[in-house]
MARVEX-408604 format. One record per residue (C-alpha): residue number from 1; residue in three letters; z negated, y, x negated. Coordinates in Angstrom, 2 decimals. Example, Ala and Ser with C-alpha at 12.3 -4.5 7.8 and 13.67 -1.06 7.14 Angstrom:
2
NODE resi resn       z       y       x
NODE    1  ALA   -7.80   -4.50  -12.30
NODE    2  SER   -7.14   -1.06  -13.67
//
This chain:
432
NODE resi resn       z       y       x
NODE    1  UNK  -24.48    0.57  161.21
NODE    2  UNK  -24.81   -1.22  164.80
NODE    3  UNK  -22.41    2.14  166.36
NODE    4  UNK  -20.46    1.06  163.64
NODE    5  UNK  -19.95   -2.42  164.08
NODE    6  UNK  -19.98   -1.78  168.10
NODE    7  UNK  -17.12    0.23  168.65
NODE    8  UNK  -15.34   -2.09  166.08
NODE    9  UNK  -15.82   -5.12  167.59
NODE   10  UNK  -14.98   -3.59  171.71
NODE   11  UNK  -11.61   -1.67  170.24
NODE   12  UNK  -10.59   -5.73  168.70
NODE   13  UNK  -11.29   -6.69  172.20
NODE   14  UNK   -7.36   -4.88  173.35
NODE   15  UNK   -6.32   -4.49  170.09
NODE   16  UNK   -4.86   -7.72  168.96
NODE   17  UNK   -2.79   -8.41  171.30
NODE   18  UNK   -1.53   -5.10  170.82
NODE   19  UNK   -1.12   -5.33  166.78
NODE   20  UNK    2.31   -6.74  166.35
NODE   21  UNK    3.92   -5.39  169.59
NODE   22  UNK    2.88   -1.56  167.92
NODE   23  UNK    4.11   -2.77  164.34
NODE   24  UNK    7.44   -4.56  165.34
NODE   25  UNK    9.34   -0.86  165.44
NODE   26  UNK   12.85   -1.44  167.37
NODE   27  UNK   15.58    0.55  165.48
NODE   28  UNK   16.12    4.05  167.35
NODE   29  UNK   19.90    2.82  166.23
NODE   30  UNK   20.80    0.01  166.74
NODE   31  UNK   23.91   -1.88  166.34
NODE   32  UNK   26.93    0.07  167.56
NODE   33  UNK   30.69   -0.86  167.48
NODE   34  UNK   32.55   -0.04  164.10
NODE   35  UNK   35.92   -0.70  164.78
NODE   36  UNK   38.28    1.79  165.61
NODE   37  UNK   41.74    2.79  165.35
NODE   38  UNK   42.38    4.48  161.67
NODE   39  UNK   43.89    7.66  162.50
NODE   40  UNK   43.30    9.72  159.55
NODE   41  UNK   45.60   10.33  156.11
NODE   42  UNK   42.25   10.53  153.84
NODE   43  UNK   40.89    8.15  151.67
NODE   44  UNK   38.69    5.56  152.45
NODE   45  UNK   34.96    5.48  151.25
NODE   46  UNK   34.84    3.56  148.41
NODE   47  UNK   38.43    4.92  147.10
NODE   48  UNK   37.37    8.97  148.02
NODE   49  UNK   33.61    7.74  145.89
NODE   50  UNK   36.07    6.26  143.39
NODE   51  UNK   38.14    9.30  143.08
NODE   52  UNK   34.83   11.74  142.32
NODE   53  UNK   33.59   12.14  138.97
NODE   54  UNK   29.81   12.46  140.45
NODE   55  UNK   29.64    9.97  141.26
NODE   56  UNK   31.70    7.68  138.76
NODE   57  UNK   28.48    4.94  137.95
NODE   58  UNK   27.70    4.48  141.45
NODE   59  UNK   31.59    3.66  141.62
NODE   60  UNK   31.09    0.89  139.04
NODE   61  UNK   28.23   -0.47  140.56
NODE   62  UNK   30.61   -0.78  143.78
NODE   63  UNK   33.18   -2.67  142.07
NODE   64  UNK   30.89   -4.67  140.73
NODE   65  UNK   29.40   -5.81  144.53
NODE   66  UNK   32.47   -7.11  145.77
NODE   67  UNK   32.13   -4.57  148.66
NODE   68  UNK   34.80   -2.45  147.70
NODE   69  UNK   37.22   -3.77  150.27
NODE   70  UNK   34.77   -3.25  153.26
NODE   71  UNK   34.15    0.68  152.22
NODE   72  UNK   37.65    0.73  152.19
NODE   73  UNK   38.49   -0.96  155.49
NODE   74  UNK   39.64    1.94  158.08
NODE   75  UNK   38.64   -0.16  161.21
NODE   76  UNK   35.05    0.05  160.23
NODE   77  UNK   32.87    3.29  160.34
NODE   78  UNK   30.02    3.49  157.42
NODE   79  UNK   27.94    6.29  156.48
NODE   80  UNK   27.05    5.78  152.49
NODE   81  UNK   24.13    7.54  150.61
NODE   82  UNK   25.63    7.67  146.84
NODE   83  UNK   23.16    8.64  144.21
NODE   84  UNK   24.71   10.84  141.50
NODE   85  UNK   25.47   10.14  138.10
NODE   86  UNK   21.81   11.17  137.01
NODE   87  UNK   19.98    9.42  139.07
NODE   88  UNK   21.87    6.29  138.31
NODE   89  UNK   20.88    7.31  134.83
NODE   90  UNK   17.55    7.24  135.50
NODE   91  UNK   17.11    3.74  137.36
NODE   92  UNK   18.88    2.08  134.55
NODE   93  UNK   16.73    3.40  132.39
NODE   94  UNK   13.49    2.13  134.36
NODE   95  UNK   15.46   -0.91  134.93
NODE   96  UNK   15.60   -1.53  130.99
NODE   97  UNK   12.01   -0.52  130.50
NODE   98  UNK   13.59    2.49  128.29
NODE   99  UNK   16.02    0.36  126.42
NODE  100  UNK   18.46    2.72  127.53
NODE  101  UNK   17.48    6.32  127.59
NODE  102  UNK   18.48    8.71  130.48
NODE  103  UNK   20.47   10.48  127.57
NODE  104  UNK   22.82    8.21  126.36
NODE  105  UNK   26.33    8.48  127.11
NODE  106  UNK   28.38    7.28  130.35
NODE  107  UNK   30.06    4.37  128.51
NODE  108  UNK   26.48    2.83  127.80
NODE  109  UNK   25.49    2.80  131.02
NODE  110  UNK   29.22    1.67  132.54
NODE  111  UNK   28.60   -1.50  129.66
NODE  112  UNK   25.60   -2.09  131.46
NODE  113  UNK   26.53   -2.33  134.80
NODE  114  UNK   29.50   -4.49  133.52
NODE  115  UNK   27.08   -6.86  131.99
NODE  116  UNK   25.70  -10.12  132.65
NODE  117  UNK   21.78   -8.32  132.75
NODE  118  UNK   22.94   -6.05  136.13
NODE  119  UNK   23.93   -8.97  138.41
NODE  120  UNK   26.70   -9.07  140.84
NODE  121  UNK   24.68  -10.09  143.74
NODE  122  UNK   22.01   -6.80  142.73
NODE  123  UNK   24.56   -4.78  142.34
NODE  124  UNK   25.99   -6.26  146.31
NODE  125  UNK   22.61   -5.47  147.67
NODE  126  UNK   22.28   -2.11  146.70
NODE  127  UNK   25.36   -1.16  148.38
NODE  128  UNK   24.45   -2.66  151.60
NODE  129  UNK   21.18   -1.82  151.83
NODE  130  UNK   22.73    2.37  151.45
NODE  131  UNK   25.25    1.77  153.67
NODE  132  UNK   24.51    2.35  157.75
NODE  133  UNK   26.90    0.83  160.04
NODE  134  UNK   27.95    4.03  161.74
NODE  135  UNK   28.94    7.70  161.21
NODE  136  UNK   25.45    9.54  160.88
NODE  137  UNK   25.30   13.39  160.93
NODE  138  UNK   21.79   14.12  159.05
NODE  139  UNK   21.75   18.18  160.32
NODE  140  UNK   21.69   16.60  163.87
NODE  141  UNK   18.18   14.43  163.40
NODE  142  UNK   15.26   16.49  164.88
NODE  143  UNK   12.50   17.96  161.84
NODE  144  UNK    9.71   17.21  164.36
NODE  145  UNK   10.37   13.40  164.46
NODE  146  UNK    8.43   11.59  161.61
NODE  147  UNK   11.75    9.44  160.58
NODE  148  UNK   14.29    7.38  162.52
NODE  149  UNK   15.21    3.92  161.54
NODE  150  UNK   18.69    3.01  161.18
NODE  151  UNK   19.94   -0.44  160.27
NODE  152  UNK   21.94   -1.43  156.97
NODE  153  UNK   24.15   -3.83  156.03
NODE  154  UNK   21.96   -6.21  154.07
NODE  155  UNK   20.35   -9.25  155.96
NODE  156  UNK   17.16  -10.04  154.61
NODE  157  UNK   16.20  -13.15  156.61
NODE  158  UNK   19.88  -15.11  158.23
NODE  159  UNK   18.33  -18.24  158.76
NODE  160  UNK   16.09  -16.36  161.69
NODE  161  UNK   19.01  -14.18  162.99
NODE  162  UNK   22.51  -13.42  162.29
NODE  163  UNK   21.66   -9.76  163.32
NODE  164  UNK   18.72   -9.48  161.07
NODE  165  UNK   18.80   -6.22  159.12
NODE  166  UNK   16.70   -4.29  156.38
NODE  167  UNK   16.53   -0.36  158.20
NODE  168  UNK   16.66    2.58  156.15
NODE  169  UNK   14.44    5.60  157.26
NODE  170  UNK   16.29    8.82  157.55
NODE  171  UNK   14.07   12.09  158.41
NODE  172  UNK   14.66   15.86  157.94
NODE  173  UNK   11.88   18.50  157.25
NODE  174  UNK   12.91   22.66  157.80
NODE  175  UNK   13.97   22.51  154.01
NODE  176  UNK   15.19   18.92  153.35
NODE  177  UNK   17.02   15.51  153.99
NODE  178  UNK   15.59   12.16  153.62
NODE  179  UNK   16.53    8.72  153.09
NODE  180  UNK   13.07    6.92  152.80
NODE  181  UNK   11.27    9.32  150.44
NODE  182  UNK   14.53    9.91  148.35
NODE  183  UNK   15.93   13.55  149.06
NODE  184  UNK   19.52   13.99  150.26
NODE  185  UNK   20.99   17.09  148.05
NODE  186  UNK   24.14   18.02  149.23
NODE  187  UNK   25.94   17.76  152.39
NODE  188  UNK   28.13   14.80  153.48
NODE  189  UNK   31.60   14.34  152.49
NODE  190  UNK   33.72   13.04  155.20
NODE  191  UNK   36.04   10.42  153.88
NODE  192  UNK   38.83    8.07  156.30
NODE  193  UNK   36.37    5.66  157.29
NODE  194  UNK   32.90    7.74  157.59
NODE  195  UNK   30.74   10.03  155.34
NODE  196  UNK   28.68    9.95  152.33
NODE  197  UNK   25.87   11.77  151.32
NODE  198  UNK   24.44   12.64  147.82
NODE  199  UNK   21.01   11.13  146.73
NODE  200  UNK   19.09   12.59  144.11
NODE  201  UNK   18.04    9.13  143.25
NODE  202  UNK   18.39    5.59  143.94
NODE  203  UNK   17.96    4.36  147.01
NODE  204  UNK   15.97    0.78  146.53
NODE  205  UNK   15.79   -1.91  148.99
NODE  206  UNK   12.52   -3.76  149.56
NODE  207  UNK   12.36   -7.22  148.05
NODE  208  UNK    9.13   -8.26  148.59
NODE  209  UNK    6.15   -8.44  151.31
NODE  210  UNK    2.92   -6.03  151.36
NODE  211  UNK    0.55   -9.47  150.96
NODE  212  UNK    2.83  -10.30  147.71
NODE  213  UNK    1.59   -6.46  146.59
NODE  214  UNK   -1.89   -6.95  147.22
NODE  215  UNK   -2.71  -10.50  146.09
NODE  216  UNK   -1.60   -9.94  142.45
NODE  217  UNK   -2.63   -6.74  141.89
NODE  218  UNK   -5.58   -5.66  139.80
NODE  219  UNK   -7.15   -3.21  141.68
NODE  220  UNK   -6.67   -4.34  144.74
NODE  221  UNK   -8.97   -7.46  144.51
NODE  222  UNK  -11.49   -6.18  147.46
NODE  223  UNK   -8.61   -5.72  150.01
NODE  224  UNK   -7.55   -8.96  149.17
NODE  225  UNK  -11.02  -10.35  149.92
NODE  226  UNK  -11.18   -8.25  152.59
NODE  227  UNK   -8.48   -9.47  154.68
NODE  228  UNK   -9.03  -13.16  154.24
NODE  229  UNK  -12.77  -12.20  155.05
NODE  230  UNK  -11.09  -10.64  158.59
NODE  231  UNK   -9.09  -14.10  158.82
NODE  232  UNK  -12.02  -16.19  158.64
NODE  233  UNK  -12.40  -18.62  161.81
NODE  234  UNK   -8.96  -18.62  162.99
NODE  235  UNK   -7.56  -21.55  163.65
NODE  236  UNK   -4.10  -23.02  161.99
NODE  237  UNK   -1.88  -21.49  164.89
NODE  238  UNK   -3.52  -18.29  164.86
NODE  239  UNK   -3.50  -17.71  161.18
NODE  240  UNK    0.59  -17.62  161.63
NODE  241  UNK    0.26  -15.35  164.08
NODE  242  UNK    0.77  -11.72  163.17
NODE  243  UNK   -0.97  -10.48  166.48
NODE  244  UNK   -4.08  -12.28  165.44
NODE  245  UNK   -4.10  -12.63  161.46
NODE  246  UNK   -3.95   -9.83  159.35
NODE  247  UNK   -2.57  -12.04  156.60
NODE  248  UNK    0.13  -12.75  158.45
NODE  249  UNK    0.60   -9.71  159.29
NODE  250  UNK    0.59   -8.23  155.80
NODE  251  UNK    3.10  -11.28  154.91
NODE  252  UNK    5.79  -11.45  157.85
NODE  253  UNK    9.16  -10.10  158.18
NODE  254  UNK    9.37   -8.18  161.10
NODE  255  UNK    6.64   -5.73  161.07
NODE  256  UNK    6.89   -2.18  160.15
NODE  257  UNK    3.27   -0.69  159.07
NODE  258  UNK    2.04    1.93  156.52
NODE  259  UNK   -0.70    0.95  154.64
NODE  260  UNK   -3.57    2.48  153.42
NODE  261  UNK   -4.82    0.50  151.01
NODE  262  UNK   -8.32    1.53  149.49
NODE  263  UNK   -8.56    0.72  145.66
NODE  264  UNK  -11.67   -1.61  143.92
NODE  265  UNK  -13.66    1.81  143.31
NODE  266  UNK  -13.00    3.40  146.69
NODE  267  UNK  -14.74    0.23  148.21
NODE  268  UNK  -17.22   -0.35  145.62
NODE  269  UNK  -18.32    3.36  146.49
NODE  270  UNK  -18.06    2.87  150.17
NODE  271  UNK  -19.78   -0.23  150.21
NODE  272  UNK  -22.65    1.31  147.72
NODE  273  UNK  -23.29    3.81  150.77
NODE  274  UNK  -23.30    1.15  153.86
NODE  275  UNK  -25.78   -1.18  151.77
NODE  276  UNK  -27.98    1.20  149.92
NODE  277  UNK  -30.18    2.29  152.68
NODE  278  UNK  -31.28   -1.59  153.34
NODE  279  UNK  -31.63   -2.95  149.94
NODE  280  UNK  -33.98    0.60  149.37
NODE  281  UNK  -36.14   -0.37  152.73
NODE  282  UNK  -36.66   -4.07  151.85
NODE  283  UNK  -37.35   -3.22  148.11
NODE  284  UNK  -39.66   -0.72  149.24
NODE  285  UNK  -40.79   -2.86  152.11
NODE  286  UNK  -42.34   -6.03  149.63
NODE  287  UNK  -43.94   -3.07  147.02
NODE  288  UNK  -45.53   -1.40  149.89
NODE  289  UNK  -47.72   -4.91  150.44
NODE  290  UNK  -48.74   -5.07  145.91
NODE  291  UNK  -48.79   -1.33  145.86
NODE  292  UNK  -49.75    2.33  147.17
NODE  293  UNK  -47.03    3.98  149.61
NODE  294  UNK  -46.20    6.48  146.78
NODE  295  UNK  -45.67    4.00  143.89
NODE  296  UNK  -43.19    1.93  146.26
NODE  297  UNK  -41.58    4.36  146.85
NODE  298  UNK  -40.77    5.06  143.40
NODE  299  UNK  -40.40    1.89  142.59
NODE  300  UNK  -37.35    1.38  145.41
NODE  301  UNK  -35.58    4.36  144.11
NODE  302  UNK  -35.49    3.07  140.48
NODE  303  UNK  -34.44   -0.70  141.27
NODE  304  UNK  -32.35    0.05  144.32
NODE  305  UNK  -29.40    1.16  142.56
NODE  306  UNK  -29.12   -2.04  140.38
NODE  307  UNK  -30.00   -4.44  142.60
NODE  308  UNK  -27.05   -2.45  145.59
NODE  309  UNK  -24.22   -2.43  142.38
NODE  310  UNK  -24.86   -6.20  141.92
NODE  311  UNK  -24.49   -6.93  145.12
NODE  312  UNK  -21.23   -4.84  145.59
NODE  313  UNK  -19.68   -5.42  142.51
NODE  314  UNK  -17.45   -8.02  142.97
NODE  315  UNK  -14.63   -9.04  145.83
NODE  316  UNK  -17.12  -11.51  146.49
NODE  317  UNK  -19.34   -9.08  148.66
NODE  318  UNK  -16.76  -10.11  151.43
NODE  319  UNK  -17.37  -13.67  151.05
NODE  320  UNK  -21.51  -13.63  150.44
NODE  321  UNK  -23.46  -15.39  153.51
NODE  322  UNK  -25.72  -13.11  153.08
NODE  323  UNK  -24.22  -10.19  154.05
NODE  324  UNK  -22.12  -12.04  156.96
NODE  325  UNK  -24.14  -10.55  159.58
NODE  326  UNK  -23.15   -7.06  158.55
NODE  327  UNK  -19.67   -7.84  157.27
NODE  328  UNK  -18.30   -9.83  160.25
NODE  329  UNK  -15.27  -10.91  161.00
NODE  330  UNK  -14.67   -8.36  163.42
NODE  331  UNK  -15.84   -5.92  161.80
NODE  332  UNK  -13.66   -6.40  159.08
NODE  333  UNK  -10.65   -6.67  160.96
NODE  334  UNK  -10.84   -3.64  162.61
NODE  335  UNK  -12.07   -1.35  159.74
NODE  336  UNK   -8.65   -3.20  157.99
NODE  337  UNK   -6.88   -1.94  161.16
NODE  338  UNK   -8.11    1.46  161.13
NODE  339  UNK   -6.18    1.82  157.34
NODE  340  UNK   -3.20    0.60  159.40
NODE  341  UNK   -0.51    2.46  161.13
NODE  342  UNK    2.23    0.93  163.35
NODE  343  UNK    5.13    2.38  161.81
NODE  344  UNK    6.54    2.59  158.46
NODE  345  UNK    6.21    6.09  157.05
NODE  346  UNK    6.56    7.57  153.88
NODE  347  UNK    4.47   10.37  152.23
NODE  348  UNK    7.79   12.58  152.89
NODE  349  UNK    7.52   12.11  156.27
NODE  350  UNK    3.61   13.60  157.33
NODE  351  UNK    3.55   17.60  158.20
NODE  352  UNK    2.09   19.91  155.89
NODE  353  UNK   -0.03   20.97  158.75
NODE  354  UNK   -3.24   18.43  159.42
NODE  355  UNK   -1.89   16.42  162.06
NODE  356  UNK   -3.15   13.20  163.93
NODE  357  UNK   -1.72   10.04  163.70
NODE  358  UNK   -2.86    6.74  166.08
NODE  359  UNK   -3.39    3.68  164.04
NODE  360  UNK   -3.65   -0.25  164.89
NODE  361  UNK   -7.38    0.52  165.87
NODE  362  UNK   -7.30    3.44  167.99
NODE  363  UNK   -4.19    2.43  170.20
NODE  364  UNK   -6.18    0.20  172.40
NODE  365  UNK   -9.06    2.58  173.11
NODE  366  UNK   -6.26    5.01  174.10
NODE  367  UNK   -5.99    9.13  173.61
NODE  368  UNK   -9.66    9.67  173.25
NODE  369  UNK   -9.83    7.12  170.29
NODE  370  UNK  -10.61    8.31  166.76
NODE  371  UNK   -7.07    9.04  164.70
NODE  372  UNK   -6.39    9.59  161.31
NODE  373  UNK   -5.76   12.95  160.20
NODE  374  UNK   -3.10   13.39  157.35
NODE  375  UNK   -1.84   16.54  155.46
NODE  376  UNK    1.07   16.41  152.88
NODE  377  UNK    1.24   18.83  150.17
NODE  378  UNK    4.83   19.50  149.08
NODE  379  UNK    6.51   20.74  145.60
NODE  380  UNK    9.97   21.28  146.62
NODE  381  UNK   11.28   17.91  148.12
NODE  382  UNK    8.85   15.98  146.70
NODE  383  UNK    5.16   15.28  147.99
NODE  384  UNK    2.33   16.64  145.34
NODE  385  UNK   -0.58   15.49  147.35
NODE  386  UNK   -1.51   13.48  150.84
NODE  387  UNK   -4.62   13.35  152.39
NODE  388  UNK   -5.88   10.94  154.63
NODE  389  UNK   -9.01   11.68  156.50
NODE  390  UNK  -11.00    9.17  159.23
NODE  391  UNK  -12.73   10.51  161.73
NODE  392  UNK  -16.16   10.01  160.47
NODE  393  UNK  -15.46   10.66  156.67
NODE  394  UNK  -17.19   13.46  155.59
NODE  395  UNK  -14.23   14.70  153.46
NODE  396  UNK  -10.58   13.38  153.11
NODE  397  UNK   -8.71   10.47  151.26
NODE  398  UNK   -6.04   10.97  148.40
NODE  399  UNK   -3.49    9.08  147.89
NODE  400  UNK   -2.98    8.31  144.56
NODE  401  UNK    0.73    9.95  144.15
NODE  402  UNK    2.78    8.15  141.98
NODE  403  UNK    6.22    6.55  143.61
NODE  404  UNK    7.41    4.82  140.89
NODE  405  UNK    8.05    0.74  141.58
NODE  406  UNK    5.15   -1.54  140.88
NODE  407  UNK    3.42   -2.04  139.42
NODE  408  UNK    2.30    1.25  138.00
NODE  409  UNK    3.44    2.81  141.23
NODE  410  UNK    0.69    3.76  143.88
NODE  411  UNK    2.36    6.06  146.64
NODE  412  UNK    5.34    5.17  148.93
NODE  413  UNK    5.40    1.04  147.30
NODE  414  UNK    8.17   -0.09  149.63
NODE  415  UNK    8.05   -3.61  150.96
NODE  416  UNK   10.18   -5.35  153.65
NODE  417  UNK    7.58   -5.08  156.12
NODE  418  UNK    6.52   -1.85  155.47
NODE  419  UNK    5.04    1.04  152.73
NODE  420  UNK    1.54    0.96  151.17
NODE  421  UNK    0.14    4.16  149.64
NODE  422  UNK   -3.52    3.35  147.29
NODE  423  UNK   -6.56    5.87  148.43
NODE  424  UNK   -9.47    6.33  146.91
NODE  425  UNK  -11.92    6.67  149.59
NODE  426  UNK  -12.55    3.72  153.11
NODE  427  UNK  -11.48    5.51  155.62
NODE  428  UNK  -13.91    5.49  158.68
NODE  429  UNK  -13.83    5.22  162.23
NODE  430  UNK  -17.34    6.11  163.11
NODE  431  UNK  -20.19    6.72  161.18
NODE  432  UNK  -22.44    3.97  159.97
//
């Protein structure tokens, strides 16, 4: 437990100064110029997506934006990613809650779109948030690179910058296309003003921030306490600072991290194993002194199960004095970090060959500092299993696949500052 807390405590010595320059990802693309002369005879984008029976829904939810004209402006370059007809389908149906079935005809869901429940100002920032600011070729991004970011049209935050944008993640395996962890499937159409790509669903933009995630949900409750447990001690200016606080951090625009967030039961369990050994030795310890050696003994192995549950089971573990000698801090803050890495990836975007990936911990102790180790299974397009293994767990993590939105969704949860995928092991950086 004292290697543990050790290497903990000298990695937070270079790490936190380190934390938000490795999470703040610059966009690989940035800004370029769109304007240029129109030179061509075809349509426009949002007239050649108007004009394609595909993709006829996605064309109402375009009028209904208001961005119409810009698709269609020839001075401007844009590179759209259009979901089809079915997967419109399907988000309208998980939009409703199942009100309206997948199945029902095209006029239902055209009604809806037209209606008062599927806002004008959603409907504007789905379109911007699929729509990249310059002609992207996806057969020309590398398959080695985990995923480029590339800036949309939406502005998330213009009262800290006019050039403020939400970035989309575009990757490519051997097989497939990405945008985020949605598959591209077909090629692009080239229209007067850009291209367009097929989606086999919709493309969502994040709304909310990771801390949002974690405070309200249900089985989440010891992260929660864990991180405020890490913030403890920091003074007013340093709890704003995303550098030094890991709520703010988990709560700031501006970061991009992926999360590895460790459910109630994975740290109930992991907890149960870092405790046991000294609630055993000091039961043991005061029946050794009323009774023979053997009889303690016995007597520790039947009460120190109870007696190690009660003391884990609750969030509150984090916030017992009791246990602050143990659970520091510092030692909180960079077990936290070690679930952390400085980019935001999605399950999509991890090899299906075990490969090592730094994380906020291990970049300040350099190469020879413990990684992760991550493997993604795939079924087609589509991730069937990740696994997440630290470098002193006996065996490996699994994320808890299930993409759909929260907050029944536990893999690739999407927030402005970055993805968080639910595991059901703590992952560790050296033994205890």
């Amino acid at each position: 437990m004292k290697r543990f807390r050790s290497i903990i405590h000298y990695t937070l010595k270079g790490l936190l100064p380190l934390m938000l320059m490795y999470s703040c990802n610059k966009d690989v693309q940035q800004f370029p110029d769109t304007t240029h002369t129109d030179t061509t005879s075809q349509p426009a984008l949002a007239a050649a997506i108007a004009a394609d029976a595909n993709y006829s829904l996605y064309n109402e939810v375009i009028k209904k934006s208001g961005y119409a004209d810009t698709l269609n402006n020839k001075k401007t370059t844009f590179t759209l990613f259009v979901p089809t007809n079915a997967a419109v389908k399907t988000a309208v149906s998980l939009l409703t809650g199942g009100q309206i079935q997948a199945n029902y005809p095209d006029a239902v869901f055209v009604g809806f779109i037209q209606s008062a429940s599927f806002p004008a100002a959603t409907a504007n920032g789905l379109v911007k948030y699929n729509t990249v600011p310059q002609n992207v070729d996806l057969a020309m991004l590398s398959a080695t690179s985990l995923n480029i970011q590339y800036p949309t049209m939406i502005n998330p935050a213009p009262n800290i910058s006019a050039l403020a944008r939400l970035t989309t993640f575009l990757s490519k395996t051997s097989a497939f296309s990405y945008v985020n962890n949605v598959p591209v499937t077909g090629a692009k159409v080239t229209a007067g003003n850009g291209v367009y790509y097929p989606t086999g669903a919709v493309v969502m933009p994040p709304q909310r921030l990771l801390w949002q995630r974690i405070s309200e949900a249900t089985d989440l409750t010891y992260l929660k306490a864990a991180v405020i447990r890490a913030d403890s001690g920091l003074n007013a200016t340093d709890s704003k600072n995303p550098a030094k606080s890991m709520v703010a951090l988990l709560s700031s625009f501006g970061p991009n991290i992926t999360l590895f967030a460790p459910t109630d039961s994975a740290f109930k369990a992991g907890l149960y194993q870092l405790f046991y050994p000294t609630v055993w030795a000091n039961i043991y310890t005061q029946a050794k002194s009323l009774m023979p050696d053997a009889m303690a003994k016995v007597y520790a192995d039947a009460n120190a199960p109870g007696q190690t549950n009660a003391l884990v089971g609750s969030p509150a573990v984090f916030s017992n004095p009791m246990l602050y000698p143990v659970l520091t801090a510092t030692t909180v803050k960079g077990l936290l970090a070690y679930h952390i890495i400085g980019a935001t990836y999605f399950t999509n975007n991890f090899p299906a060959t075990a490969t090592s990936i730094p994380t906020l911990l291990s970049l300040a102790l350099g190469a020879a500092a413990p990684q992760l180790t991550l493997t993604a299974a795939f079924a087609g397009p589509s991730v069937a299993g990740l696994t997440v293994k630290g470098a002193a767990n006996g065996s490996a993590a699994n994320v808890k696949i299930n993409p759909l939105p929260e907050p029944n969704g536990s893999s690739d949860q999407f927030y402005v500052n970055g993805t968080l995928n639910k595991i059901d092991q703590i992952l560790l950086p050296q033994s205890f």
